[in-house]
C-alpha positions in Angstrom: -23.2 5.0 8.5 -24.1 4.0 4.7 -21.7 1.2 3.3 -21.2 -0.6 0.6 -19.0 -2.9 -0.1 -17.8 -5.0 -3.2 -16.3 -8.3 -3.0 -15.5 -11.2 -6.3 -13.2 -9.6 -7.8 -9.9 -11.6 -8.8 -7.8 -12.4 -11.6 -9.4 -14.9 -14.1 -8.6 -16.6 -17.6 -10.4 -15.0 -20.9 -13.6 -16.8 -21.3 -13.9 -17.6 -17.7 -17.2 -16.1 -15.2 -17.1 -14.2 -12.0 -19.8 -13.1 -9.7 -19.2 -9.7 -8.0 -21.2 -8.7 -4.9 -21.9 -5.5 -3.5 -23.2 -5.8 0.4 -25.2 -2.6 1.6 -25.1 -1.2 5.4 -26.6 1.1 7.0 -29.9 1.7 5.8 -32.4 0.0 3.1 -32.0 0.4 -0.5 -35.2 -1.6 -1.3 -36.8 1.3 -3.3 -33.3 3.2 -4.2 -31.5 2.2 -7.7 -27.8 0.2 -7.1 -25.6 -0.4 -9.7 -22.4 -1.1 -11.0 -19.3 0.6 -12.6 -16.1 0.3 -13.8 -12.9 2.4 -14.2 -10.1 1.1 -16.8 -6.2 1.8 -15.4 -5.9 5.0 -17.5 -9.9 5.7 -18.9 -13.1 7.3 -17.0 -15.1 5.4 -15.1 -18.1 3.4 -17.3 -21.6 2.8 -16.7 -22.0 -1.1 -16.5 -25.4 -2.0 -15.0 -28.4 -0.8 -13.0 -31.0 -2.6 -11.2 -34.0 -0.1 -10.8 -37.1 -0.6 -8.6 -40.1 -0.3 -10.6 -42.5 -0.5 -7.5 -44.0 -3.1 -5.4 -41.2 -5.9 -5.4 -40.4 -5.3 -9.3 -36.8 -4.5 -10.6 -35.6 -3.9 -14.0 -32.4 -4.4 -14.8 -30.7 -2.5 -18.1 -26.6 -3.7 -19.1 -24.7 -1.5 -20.7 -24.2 -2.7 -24.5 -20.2 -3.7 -23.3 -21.7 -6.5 -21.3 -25.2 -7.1 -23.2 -25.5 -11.3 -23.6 -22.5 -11.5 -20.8 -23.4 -9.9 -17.8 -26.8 -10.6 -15.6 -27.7 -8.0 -12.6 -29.8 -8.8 -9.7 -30.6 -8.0 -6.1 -31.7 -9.7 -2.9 -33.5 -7.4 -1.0 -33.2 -9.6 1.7 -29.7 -9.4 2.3 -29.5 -5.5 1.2 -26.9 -7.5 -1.5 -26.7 -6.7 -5.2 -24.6 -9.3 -7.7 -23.7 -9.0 -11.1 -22.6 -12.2 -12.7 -20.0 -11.9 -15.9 -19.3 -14.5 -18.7 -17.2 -15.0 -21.0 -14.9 -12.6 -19.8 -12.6 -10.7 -22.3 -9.2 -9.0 -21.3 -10.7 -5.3 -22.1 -13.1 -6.3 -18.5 -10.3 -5.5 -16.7 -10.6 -2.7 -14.4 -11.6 -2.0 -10.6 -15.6 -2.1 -10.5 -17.5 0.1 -8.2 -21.4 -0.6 -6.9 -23.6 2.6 -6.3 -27.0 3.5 -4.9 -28.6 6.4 -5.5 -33.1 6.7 -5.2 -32.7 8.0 -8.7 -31.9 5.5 -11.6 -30.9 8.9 -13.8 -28.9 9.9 -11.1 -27.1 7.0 -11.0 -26.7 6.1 -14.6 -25.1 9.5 -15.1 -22.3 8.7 -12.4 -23.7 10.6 -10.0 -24.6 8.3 -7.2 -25.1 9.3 -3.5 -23.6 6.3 -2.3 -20.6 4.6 -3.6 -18.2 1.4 -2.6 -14.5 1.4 -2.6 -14.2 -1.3 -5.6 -12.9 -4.5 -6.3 -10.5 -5.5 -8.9 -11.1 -7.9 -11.7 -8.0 -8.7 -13.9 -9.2 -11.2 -17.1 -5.5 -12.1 -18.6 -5.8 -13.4 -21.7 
């Protein structure tokens, strides 16, 4: 059975950093794209970052413009494990973020994904 599971998220001061996991089960998503949304109380659900494999053991990873300069995406393979590490955190950030793998980047991007987490919430008060 396919998991993936997100884990970080807390409440945290404007201006402070948080690291959100997203742990994979199940099978291998070393050639498949994961990434990461997010879904304001009230508003659709956001594009925030992709980490795409671009063959061999090459990833690219593209931030939406809300989190350009802030937010850093990565994976470790190794642990099936994808992170995506937020600074300077403003109170619009708020909202429950979801990780997703799909083998398609487009797929993905457009909200699409095969395979999606249950979320984690991350509160930034101000």
């Amino acid at each position: 059975q396919v998991q993936l599971v997100e884990s970080g998220g807390r409440l945290v001061q404007a201006g402070g950093s948080l690291r959100l996991s997203c742990a994979a089960s199940g099978r291998t998503f070393s050639s498949d794209a994961m990434g990461w949304f997010r879904q304001a109380l009230g508003k659709e659900r956001e594009f925030v970052s992709v980490v795409s494999w671009t063959g061999g053991n090459s990833y690219r990873a593209d931030i939406a413009d809300s989190g350009k300069g802030r937010f850093t995406a990565w994976r470790d393979n190794a642990r099936n494990t994808m992170y995506l590490q937020m600074n300077n955190l403003k109170p619009e950030d708020t909202a429950v973020y979801y990780c997703a793998a799909d083998p398609s980047s487009n797929t993905l991007v457009r909200g699409k994904a095969a395979y999606w987490g249950q979320g984690t919430q991350v509160t930034v008060s101000s």
